[in-house]
CHARMM internal coordinates of N, CA and C (Angstrom, degrees):
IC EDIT
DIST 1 N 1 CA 1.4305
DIST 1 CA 1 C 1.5186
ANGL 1 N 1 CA 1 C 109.80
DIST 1 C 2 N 1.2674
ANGL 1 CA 1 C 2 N 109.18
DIHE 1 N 1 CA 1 C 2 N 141.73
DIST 2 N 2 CA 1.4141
ANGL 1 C 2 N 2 CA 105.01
DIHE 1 CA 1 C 2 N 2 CA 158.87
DIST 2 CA 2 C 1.5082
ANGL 2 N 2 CA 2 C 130.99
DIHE 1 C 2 N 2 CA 2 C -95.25
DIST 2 C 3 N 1.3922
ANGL 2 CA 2 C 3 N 101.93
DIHE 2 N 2 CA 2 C 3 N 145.09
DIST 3 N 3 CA 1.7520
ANGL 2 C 3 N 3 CA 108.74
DIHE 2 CA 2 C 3 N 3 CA -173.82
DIST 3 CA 3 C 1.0315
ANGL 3 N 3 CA 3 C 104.76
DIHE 2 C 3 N 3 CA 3 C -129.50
DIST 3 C 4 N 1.7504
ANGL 3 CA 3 C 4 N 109.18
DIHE 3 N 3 CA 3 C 4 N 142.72
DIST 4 N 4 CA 1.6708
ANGL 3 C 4 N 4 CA 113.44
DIHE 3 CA 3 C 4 N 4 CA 165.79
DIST 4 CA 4 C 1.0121
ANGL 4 N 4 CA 4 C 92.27
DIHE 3 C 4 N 4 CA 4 C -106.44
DIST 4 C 5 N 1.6095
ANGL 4 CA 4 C 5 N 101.69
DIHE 4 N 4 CA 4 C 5 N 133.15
DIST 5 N 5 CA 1.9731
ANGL 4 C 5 N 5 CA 135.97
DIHE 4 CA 4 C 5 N 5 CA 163.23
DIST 5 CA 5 C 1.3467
ANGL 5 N 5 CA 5 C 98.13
DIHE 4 C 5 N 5 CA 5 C -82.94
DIST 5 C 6 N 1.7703
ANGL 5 CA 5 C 6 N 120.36
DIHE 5 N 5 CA 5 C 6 N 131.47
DIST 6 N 6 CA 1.2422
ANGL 5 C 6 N 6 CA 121.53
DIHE 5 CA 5 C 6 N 6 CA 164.67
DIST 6 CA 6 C 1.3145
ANGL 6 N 6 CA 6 C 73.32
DIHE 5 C 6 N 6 CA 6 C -148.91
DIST 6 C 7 N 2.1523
ANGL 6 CA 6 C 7 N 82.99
DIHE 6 N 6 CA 6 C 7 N 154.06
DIST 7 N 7 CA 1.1957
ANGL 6 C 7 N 7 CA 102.01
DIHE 6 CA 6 C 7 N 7 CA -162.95
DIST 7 CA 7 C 1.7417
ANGL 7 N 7 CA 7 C 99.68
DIHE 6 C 7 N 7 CA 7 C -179.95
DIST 7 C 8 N 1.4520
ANGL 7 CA 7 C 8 N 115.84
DIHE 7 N 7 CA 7 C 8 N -161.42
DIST 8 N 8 CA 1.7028
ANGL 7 C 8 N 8 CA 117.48
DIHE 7 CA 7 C 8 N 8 CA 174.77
DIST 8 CA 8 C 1.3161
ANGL 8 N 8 CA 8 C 106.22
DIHE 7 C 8 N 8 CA 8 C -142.75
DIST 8 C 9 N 1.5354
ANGL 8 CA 8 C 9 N 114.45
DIHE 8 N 8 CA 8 C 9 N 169.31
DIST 9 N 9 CA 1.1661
ANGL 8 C 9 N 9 CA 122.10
DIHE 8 CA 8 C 9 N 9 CA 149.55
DIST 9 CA 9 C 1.3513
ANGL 9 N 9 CA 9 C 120.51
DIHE 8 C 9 N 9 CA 9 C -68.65
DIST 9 C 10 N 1.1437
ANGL 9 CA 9 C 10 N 102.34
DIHE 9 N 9 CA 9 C 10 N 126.79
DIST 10 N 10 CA 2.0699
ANGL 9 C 10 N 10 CA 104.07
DIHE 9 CA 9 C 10 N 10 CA 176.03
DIST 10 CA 10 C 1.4813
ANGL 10 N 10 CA 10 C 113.23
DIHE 9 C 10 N 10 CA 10 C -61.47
DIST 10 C 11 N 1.3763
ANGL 10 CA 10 C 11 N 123.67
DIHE 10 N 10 CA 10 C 11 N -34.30
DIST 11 N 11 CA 1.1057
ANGL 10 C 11 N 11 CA 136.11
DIHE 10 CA 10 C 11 N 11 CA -173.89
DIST 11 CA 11 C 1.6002
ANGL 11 N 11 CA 11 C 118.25
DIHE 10 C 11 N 11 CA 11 C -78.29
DIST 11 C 12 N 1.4826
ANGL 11 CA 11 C 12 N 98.80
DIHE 11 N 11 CA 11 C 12 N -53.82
DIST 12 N 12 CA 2.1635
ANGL 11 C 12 N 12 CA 112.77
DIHE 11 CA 11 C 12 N 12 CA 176.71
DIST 12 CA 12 C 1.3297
ANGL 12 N 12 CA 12 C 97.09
DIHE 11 C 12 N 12 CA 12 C -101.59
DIST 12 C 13 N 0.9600
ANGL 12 CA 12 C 13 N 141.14
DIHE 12 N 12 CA 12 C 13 N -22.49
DIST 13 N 13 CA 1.4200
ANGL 12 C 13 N 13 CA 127.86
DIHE 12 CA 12 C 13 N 13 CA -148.27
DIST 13 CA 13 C 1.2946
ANGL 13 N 13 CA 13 C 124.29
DIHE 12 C 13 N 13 CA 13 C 48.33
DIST 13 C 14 N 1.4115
ANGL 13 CA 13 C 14 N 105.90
DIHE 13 N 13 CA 13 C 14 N 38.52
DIST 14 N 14 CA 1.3897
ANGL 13 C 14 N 14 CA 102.91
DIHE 13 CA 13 C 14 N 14 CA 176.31
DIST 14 CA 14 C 1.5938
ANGL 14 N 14 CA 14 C 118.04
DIHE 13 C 14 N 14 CA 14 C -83.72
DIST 14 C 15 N 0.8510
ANGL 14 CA 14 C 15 N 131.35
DIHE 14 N 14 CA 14 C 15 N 140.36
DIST 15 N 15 CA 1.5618
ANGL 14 C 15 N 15 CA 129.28
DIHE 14 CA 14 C 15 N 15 CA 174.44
DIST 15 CA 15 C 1.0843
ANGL 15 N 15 CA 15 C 108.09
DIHE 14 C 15 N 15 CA 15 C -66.05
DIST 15 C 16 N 1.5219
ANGL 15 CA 15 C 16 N 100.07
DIHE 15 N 15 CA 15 C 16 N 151.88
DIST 16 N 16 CA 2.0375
ANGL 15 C 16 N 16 CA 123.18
DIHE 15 CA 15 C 16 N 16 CA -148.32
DIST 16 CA 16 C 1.7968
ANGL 16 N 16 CA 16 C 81.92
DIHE 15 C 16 N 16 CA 16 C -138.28
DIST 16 C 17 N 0.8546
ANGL 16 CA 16 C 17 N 113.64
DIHE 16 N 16 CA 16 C 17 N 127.38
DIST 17 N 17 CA 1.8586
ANGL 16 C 17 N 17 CA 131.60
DIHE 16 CA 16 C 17 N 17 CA 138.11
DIST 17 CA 17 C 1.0712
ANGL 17 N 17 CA 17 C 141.79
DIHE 16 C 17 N 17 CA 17 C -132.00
DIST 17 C 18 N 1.1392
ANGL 17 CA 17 C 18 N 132.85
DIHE 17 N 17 CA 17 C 18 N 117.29
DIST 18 N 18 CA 2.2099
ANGL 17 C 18 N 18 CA 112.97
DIHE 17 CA 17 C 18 N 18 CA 179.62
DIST 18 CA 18 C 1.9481
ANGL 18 N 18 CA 18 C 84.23
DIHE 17 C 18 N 18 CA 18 C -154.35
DIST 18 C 19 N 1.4288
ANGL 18 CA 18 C 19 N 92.81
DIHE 18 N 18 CA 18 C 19 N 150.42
DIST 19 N 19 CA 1.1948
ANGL 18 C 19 N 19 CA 118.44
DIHE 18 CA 18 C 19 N 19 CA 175.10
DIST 19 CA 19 C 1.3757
ANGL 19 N 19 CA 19 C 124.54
DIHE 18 C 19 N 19 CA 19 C -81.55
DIST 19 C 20 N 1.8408
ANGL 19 CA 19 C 20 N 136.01
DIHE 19 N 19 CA 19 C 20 N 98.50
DIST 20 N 20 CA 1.3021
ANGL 19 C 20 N 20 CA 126.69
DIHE 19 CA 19 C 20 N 20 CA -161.83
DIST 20 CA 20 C 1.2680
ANGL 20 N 20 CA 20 C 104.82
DIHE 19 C 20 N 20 CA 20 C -89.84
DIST 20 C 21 N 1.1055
ANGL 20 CA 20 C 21 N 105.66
DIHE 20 N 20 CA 20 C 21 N -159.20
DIST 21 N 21 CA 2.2340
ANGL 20 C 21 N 21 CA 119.31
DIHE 20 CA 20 C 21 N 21 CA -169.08
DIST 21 CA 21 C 1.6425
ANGL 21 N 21 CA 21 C 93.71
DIHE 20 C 21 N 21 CA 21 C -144.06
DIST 21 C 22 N 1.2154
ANGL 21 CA 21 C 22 N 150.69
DIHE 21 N 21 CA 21 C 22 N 83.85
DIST 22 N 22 CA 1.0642
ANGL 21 C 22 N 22 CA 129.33
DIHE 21 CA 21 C 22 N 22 CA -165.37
DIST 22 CA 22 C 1.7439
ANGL 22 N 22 CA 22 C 100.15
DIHE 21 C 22 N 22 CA 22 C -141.03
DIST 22 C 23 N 1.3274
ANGL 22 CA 22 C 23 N 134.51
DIHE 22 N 22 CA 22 C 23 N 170.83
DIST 23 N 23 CA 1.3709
ANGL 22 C 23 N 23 CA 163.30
DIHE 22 CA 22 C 23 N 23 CA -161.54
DIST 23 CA 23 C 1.4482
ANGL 23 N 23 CA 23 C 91.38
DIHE 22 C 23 N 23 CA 23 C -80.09
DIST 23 C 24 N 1.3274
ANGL 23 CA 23 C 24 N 120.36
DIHE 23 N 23 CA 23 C 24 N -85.14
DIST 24 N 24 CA 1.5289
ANGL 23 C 24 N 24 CA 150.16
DIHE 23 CA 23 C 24 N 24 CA 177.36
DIST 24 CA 24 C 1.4357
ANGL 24 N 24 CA 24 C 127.14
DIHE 23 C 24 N 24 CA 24 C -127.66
DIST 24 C 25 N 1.3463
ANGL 24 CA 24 C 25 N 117.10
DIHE 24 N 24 CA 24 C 25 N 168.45
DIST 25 N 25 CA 1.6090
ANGL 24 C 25 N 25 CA 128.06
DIHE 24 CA 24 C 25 N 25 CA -167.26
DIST 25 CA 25 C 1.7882
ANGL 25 N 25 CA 25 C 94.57
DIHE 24 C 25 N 25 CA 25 C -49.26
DIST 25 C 26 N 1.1614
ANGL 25 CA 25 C 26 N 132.31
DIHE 25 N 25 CA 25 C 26 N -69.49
DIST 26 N 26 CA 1.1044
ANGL 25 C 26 N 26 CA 126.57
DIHE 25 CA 25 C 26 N 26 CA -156.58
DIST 26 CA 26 C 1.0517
ANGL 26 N 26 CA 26 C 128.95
DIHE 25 C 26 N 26 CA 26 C -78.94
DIST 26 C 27 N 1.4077
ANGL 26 CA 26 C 27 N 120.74
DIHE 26 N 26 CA 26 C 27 N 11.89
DIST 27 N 27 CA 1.3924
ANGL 26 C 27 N 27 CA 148.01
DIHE 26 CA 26 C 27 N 27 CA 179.97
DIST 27 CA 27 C 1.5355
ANGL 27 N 27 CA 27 C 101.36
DIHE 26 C 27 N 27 CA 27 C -92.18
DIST 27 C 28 N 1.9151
ANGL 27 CA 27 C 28 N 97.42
DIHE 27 N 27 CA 27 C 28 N -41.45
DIST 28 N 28 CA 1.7615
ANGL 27 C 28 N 28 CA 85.63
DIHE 27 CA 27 C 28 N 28 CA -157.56
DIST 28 CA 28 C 1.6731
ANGL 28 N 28 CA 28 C 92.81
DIHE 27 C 28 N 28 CA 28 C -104.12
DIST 28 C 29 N 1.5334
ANGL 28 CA 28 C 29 N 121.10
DIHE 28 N 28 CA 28 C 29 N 10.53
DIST 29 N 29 CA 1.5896
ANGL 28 C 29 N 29 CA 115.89
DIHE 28 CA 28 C 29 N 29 CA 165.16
DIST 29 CA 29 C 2.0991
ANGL 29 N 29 CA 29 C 93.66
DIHE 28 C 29 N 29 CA 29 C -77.05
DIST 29 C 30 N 1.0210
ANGL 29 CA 29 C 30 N 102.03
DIHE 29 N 29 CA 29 C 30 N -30.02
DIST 30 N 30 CA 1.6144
ANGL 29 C 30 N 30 CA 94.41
DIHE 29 CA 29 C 30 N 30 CA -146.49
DIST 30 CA 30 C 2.2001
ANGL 30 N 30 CA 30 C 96.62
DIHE 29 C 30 N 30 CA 30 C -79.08
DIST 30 C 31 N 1.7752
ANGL 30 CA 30 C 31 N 105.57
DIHE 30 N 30 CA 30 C 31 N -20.58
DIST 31 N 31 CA 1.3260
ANGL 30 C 31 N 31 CA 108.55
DIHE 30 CA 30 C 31 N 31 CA -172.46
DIST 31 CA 31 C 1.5587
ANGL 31 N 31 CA 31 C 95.90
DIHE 30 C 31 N 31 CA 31 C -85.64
DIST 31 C 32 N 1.2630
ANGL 31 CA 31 C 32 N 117.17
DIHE 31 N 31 CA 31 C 32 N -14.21
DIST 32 N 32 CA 1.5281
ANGL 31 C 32 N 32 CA 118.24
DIHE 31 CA 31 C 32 N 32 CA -164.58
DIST 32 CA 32 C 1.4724
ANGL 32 N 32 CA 32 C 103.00
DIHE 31 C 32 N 32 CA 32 C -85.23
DIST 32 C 33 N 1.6417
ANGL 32 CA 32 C 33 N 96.46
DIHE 32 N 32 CA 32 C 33 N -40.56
DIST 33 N 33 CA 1.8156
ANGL 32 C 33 N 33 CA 97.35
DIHE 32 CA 32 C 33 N 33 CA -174.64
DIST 33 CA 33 C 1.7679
ANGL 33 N 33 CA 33 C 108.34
DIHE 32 C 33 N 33 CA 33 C -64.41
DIST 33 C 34 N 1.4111
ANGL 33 CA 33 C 34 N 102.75
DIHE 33 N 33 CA 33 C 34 N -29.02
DIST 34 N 34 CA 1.5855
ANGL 33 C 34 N 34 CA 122.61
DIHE 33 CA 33 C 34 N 34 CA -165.57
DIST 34 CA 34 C 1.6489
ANGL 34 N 34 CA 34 C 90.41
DIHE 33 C 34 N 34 CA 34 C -57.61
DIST 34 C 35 N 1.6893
ANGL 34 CA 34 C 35 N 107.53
DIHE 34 N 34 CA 34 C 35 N -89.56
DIST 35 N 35 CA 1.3205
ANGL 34 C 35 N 35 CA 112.87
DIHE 34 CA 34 C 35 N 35 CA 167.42
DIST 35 CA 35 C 1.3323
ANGL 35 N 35 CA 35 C 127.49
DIHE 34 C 35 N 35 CA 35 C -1.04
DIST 35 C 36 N 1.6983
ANGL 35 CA 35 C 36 N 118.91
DIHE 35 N 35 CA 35 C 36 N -92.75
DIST 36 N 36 CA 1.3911
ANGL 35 C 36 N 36 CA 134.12
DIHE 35 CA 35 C 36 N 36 CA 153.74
DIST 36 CA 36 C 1.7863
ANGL 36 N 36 CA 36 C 105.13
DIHE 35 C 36 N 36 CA 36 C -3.40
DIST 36 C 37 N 1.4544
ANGL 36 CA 36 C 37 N 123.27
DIHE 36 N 36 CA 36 C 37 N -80.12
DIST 37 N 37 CA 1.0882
ANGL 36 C 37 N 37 CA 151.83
DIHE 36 CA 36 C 37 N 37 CA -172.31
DIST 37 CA 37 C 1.8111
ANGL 37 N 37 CA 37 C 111.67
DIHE 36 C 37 N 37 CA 37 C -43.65
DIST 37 C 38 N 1.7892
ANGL 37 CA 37 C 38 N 113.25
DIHE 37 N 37 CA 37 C 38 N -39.76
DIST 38 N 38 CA 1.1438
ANGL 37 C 38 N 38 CA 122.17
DIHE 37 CA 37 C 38 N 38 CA -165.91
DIST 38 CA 38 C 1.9963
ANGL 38 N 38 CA 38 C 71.80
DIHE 37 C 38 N 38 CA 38 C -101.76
DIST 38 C 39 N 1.1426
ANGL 38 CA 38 C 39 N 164.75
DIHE 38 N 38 CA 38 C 39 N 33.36
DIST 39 N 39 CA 1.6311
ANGL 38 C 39 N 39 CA 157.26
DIHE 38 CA 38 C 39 N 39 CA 161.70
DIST 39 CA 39 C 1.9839
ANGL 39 N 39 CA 39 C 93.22
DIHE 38 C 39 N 39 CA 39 C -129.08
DIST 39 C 40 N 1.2938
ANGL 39 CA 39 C 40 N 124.23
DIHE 39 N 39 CA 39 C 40 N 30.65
DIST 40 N 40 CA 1.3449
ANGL 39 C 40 N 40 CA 107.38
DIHE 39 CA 39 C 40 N 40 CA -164.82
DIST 40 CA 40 C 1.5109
ANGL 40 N 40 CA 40 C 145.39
DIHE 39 C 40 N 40 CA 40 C 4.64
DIST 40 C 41 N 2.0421
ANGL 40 CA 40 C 41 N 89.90
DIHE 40 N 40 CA 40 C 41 N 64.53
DIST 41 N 41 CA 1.0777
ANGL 40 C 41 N 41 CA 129.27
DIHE 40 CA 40 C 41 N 41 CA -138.92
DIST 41 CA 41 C 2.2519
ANGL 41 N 41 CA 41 C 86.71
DIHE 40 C 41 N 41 CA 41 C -119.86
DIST 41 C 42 N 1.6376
ANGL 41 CA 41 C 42 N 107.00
DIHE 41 N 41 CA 41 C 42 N 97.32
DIST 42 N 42 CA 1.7341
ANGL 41 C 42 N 42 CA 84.43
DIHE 41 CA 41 C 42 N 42 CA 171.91
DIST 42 CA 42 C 1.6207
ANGL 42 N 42 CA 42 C 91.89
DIHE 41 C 42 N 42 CA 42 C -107.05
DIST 42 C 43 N 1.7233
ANGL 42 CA 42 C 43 N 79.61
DIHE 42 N 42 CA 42 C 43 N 114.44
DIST 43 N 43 CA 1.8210
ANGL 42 C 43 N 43 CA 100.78
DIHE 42 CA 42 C 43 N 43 CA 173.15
DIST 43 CA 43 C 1.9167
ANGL 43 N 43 CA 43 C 121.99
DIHE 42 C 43 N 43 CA 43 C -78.03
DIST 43 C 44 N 1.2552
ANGL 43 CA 43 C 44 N 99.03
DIHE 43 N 43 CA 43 C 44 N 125.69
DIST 44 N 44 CA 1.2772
ANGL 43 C 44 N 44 CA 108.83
DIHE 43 CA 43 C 44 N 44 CA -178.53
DIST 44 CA 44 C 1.4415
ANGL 44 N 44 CA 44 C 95.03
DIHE 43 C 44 N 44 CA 44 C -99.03
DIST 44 C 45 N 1.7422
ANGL 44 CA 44 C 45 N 147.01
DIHE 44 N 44 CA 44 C 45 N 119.74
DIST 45 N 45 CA 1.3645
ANGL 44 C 45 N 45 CA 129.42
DIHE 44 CA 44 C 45 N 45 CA 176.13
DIST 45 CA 45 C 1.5104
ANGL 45 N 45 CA 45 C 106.46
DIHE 44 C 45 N 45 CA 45 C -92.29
DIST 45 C 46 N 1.6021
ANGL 45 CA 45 C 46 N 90.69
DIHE 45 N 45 CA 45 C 46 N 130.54
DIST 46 N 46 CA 1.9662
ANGL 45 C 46 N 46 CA 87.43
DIHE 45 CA 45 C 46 N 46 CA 171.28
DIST 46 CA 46 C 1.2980
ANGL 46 N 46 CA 46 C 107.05
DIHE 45 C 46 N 46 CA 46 C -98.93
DIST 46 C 47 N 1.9319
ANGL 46 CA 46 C 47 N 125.73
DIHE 46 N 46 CA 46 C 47 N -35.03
DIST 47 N 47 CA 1.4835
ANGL 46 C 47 N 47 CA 102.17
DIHE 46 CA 46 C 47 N 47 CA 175.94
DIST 47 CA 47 C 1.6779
ANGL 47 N 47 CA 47 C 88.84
DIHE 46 C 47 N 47 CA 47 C -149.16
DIST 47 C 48 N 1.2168
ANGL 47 CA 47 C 48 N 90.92
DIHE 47 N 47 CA 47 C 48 N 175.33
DIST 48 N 48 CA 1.7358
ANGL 47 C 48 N 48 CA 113.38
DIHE 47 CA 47 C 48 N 48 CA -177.74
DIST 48 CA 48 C 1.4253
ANGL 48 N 48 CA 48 C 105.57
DIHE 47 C 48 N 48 CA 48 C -149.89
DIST 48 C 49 N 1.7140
ANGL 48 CA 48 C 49 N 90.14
DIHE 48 N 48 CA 48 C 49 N 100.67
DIST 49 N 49 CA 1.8741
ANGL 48 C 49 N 49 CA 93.62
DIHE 48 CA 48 C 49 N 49 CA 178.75
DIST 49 CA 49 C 1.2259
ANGL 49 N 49 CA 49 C 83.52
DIHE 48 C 49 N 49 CA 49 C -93.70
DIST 49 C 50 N 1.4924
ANGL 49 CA 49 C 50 N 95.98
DIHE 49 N 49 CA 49 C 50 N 168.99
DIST 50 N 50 CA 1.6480
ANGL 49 C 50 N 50 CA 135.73
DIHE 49 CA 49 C 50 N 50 CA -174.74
DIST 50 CA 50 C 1.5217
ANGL 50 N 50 CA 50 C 99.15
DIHE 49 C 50 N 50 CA 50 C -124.38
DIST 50 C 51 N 0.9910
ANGL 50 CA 50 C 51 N 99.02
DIHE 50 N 50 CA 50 C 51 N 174.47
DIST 51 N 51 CA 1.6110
ANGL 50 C 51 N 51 CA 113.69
DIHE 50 CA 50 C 51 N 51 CA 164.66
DIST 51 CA 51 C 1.6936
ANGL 51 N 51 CA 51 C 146.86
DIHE 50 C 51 N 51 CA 51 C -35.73
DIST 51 C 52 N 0.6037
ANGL 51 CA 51 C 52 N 150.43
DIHE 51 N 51 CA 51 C 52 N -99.46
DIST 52 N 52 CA 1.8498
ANGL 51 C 52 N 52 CA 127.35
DIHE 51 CA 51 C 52 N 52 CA 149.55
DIST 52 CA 52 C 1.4924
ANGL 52 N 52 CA 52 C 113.43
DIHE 51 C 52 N 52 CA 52 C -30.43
DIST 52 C 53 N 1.3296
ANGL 52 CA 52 C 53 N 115.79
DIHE 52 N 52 CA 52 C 53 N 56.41
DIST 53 N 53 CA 1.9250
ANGL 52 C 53 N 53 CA 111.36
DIHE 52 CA 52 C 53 N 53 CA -163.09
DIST 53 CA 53 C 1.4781
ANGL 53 N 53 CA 53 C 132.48
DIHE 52 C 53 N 53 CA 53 C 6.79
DIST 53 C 54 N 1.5816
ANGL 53 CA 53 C 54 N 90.50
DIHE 53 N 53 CA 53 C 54 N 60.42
DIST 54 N 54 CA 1.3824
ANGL 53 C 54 N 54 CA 104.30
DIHE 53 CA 53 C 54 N 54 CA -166.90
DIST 54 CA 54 C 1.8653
ANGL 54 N 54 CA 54 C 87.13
DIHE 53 C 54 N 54 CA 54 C -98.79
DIST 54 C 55 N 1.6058
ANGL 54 CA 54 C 55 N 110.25
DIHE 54 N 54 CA 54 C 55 N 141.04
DIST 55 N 55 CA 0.9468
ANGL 54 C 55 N 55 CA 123.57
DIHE 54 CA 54 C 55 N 55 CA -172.11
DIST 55 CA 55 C 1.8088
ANGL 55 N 55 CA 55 C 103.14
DIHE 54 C 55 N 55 CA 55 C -95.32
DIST 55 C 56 N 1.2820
ANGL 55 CA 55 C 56 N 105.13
DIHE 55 N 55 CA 55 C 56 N 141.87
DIST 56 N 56 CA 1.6479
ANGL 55 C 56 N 56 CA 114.43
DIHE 55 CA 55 C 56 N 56 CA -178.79
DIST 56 CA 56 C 1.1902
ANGL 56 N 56 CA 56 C 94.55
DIHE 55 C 56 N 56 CA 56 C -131.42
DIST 56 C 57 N 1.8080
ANGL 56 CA 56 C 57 N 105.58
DIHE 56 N 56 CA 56 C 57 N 129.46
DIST 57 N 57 CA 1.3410
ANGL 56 C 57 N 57 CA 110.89
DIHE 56 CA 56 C 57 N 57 CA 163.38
DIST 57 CA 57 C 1.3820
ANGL 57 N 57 CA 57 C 118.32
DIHE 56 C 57 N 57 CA 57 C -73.63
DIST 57 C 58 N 1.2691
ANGL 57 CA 57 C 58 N 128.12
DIHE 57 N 57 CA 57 C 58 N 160.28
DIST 58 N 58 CA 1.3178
ANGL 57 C 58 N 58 CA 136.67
DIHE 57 CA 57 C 58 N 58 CA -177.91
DIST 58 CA 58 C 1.4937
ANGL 58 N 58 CA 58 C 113.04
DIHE 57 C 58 N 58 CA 58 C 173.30
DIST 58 C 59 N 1.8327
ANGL 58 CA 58 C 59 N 119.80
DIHE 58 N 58 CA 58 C 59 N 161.37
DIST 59 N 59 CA 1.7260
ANGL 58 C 59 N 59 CA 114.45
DIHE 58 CA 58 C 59 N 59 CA -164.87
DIST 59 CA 59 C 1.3474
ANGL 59 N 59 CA 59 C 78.78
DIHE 58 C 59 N 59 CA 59 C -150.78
DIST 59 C 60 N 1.7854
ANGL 59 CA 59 C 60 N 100.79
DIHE 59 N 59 CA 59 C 60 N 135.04
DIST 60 N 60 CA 1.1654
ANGL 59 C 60 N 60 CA 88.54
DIHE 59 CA 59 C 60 N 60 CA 143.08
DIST 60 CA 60 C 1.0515
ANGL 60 N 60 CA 60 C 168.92
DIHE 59 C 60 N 60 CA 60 C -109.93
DIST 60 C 61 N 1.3360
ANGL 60 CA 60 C 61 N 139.40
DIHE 60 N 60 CA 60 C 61 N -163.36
DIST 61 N 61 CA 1.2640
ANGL 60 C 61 N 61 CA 108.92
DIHE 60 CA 60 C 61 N 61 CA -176.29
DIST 61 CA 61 C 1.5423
ANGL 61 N 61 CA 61 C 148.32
DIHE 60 C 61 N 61 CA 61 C -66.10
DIST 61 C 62 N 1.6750
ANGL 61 CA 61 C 62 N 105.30
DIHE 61 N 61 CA 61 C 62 N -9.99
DIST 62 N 62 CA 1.5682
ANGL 61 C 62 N 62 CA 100.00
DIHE 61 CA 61 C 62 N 62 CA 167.86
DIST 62 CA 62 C 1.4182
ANGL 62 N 62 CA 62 C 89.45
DIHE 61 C 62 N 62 CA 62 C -67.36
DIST 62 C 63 N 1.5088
ANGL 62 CA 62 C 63 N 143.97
DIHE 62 N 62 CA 62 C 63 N -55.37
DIST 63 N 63 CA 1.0857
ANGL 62 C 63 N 63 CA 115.49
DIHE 62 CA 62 C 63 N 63 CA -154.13
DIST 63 CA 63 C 1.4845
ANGL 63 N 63 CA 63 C 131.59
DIHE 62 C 63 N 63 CA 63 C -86.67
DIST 63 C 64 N 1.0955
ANGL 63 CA 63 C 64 N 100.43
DIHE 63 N 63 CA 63 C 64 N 34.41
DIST 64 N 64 CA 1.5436
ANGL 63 C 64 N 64 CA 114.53
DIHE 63 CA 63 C 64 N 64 CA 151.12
DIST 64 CA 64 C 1.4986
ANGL 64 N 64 CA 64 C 129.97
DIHE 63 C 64 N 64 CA 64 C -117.91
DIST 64 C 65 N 1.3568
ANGL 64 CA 64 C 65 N 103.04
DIHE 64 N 64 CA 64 C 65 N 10.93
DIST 65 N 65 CA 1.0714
ANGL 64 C 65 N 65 CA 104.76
DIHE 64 CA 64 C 65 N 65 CA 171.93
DIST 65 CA 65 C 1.9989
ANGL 65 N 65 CA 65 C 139.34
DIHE 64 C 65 N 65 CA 65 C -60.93
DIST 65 C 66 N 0.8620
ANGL 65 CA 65 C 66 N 139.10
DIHE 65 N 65 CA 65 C 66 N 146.34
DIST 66 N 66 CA 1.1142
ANGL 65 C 66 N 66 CA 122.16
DIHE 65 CA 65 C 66 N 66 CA -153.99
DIST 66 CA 66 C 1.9503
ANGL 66 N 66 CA 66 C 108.18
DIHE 65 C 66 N 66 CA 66 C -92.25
DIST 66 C 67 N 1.3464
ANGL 66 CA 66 C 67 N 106.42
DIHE 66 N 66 CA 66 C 67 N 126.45
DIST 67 N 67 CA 1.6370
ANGL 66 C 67 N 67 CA 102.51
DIHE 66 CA 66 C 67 N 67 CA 168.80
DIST 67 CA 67 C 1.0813
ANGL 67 N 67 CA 67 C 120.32
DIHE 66 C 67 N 67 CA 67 C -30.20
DIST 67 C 68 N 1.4542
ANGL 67 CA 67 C 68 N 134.71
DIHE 67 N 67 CA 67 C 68 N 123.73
DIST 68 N 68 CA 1.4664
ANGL 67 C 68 N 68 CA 142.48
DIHE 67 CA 67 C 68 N 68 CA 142.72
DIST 68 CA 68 C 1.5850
ANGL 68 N 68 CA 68 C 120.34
DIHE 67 C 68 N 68 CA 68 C -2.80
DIST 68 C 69 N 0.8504
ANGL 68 CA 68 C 69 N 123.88
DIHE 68 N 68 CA 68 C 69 N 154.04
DIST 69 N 69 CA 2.0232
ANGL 68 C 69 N 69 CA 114.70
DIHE 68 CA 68 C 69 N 69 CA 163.53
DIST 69 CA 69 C 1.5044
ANGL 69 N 69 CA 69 C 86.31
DIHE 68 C 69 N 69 CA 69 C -101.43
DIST 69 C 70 N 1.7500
ANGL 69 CA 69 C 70 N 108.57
DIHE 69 N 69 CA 69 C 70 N 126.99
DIST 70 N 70 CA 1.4510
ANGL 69 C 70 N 70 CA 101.84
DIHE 69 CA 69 C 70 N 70 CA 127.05
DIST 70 CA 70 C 1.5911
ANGL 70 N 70 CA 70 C 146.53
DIHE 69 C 70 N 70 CA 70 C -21.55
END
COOR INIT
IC SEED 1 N 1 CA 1 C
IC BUILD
């Protein structure tokens, strides 16, 4: 299926889009972050439509990353 990744730069906040080819949602968050990542691009995802522009939630993975320890 194809999915559009939208999303930002973590850094500018610039807005991020590109269209993936992927299996399922978490396939095409993880090629999107990849992508993004190979454009020194740190992707924050805000949505991932699917097909009939049906919107899928999904985050990515820097932003689940866990806080630092003091």
């Amino acid at each position: 299926m194809t999915y559009l990744i939208v999303g930002l730069d973590r850094n500018t906040l610039t807005p991020w889009r590109r269209h993936v080819l992927a299996a399922d949602v978490a396939t095409a968050v993880r090629l999107g972050c990849a992508r993004a990542a190979a454009q020194g691009v740190q992707l924050v995802v805000a949505a991932v439509i699917g097909p009939d522009s049906n919107v899928v939630t999904a985050v990515a993975p820097a932003a689940r990353a866990k806080p630092q320890a003091a």
